[in-house]
C-alpha positions as CSV (number, residue, x, y, z in Angstrom):
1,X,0.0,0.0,0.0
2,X,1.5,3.7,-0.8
3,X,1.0,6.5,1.3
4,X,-0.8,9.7,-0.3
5,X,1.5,12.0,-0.1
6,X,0.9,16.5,-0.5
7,X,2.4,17.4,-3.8
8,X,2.9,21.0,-1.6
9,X,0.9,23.2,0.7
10,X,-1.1,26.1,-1.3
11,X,-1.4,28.6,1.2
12,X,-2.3,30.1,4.8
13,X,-4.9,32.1,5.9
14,X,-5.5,35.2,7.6
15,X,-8.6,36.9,8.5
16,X,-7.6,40.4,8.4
17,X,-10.1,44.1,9.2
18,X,-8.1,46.2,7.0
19,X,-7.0,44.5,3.2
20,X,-4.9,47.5,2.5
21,X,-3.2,47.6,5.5
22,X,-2.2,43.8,5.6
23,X,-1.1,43.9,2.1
24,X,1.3,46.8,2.8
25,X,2.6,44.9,5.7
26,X,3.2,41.6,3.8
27,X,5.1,43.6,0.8
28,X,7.3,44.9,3.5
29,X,8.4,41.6,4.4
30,X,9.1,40.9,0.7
31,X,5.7,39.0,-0.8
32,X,3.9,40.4,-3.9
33,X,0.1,40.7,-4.6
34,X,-0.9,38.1,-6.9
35,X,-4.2,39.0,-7.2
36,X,-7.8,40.8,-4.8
37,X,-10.9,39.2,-5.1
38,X,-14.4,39.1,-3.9
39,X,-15.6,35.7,-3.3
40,X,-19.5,35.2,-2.7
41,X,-21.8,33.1,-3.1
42,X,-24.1,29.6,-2.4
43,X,-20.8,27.5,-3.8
44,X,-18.3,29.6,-1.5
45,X,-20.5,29.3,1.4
46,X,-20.8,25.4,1.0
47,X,-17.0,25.6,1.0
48,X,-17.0,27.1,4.6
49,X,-19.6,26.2,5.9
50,X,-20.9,30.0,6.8
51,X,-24.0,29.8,4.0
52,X,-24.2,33.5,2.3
53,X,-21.0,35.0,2.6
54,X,-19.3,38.2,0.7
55,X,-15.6,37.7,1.5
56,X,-12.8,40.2,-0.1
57,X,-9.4,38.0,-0.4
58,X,-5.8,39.2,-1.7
59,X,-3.5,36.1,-2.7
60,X,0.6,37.4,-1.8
61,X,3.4,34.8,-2.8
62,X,6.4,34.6,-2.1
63,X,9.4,35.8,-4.0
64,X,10.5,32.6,-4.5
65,X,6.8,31.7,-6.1
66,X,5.9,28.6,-4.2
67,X,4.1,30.1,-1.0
68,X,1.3,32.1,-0.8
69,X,-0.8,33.6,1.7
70,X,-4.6,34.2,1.5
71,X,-6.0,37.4,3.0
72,X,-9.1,37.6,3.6
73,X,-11.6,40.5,4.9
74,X,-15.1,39.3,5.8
75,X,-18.1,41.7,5.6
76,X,-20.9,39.2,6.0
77,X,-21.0,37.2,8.2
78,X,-18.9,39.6,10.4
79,X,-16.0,37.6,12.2
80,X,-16.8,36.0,15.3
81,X,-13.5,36.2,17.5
82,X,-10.1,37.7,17.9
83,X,-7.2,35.7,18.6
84,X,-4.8,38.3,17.7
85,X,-3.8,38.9,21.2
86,X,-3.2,35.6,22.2
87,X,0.2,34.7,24.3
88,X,2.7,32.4,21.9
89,X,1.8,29.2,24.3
90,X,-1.9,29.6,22.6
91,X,-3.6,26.3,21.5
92,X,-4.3,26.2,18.1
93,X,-2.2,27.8,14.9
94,X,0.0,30.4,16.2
95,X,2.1,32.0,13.7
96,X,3.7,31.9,10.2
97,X,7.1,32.1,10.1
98,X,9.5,33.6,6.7
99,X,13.0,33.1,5.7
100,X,14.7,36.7,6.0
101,X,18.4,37.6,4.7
102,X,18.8,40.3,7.5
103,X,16.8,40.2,10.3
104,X,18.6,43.4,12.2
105,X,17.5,45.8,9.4
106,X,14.1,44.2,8.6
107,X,12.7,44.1,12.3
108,X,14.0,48.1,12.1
109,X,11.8,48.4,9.1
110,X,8.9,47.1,10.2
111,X,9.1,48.7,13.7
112,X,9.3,51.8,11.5
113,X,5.9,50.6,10.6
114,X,4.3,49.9,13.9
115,X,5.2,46.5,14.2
116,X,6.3,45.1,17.9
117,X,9.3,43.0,18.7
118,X,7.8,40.3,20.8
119,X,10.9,39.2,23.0
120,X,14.1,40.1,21.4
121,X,16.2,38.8,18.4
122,X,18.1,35.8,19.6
123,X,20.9,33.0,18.5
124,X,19.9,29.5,17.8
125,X,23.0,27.5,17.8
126,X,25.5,28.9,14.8
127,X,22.0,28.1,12.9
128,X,19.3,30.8,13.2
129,X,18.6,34.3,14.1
130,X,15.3,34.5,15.3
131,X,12.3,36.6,16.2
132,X,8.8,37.5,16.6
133,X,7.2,40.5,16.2
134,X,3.3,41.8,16.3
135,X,2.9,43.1,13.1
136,X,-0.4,44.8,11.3
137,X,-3.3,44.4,13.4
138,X,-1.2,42.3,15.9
139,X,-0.5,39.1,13.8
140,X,1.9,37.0,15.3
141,X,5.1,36.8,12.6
142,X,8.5,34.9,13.3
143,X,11.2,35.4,11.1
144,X,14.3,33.4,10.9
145,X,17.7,34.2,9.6
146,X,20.0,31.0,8.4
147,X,23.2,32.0,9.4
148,X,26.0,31.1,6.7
149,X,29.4,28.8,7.6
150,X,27.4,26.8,10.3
């Protein structure tokens, strides 16, 4: 018997109040709009479960094309709860994390933009630099920087 395997993962999702302003955060970290949407409908809505729905969605990829991240920005129904907030130990999905070539000057950047170092920058073995910050509207985002001749 063979095991079905993923071909690759397609995206993550993030419910978002503001489009615009999650979309300027994202390019900041180096992802490019793909495409902005509206997605409604009885088909949508058997898809999630939620019935009539009117969902705006903006699809950023990664600059290396095989990662994507869906943004969406419900107005009906309105979203139900906020997890934004929640400590890192949270149940449930937590974060996405991104590959960064210098994490010094692009936690500067985006603090430049309101974003929130969590804890501070720190040294995993001669491996990783690592961080999280609170970004737009408080998303949890880790970035990780490889550290060369390990």
């Amino acid at each position: 018997m063979t095991r079905n395997e993923l071909p690759r993962m397609h995206n993550v999702g993030i419910v978002v109040e503001s489009l615009d302003d999650a979309i300027s955060f994202f390019s900041l970290l180096g992802l490019r709009l793909e495409g902005r949407m509206m997605v409604e409908g009885e088909w949508a809505g058997r898809v999630t479960g939620l019935r009539d729905q009117s969902v705006e969605i903006a699809m950023m990829v990664t600059p290396d094309g095989h990662s994507r991240l869906e943004l969406s920005r419900f107005l009906a129904p309105t979203p139900v709860a906020d997890h934004r907030a929640a400590p890192v130990q949270s149940l449930g999905y937590l974060r996405i994390m991104f590959t960064v070539e210098n994490i010094d000057v692009l936690v500067a950047q985006l603090i430049e933009h309101g974003a929130q170092l969590v804890g501070e920058v720190v040294q995993y073995e001669n491996a990783y630099r690592l961080c999280y910050i609170r970004g737009v509207e408080g998303l949890l985002i880790g970035l990780a920087e490889e550290l060369t001749g390990n």
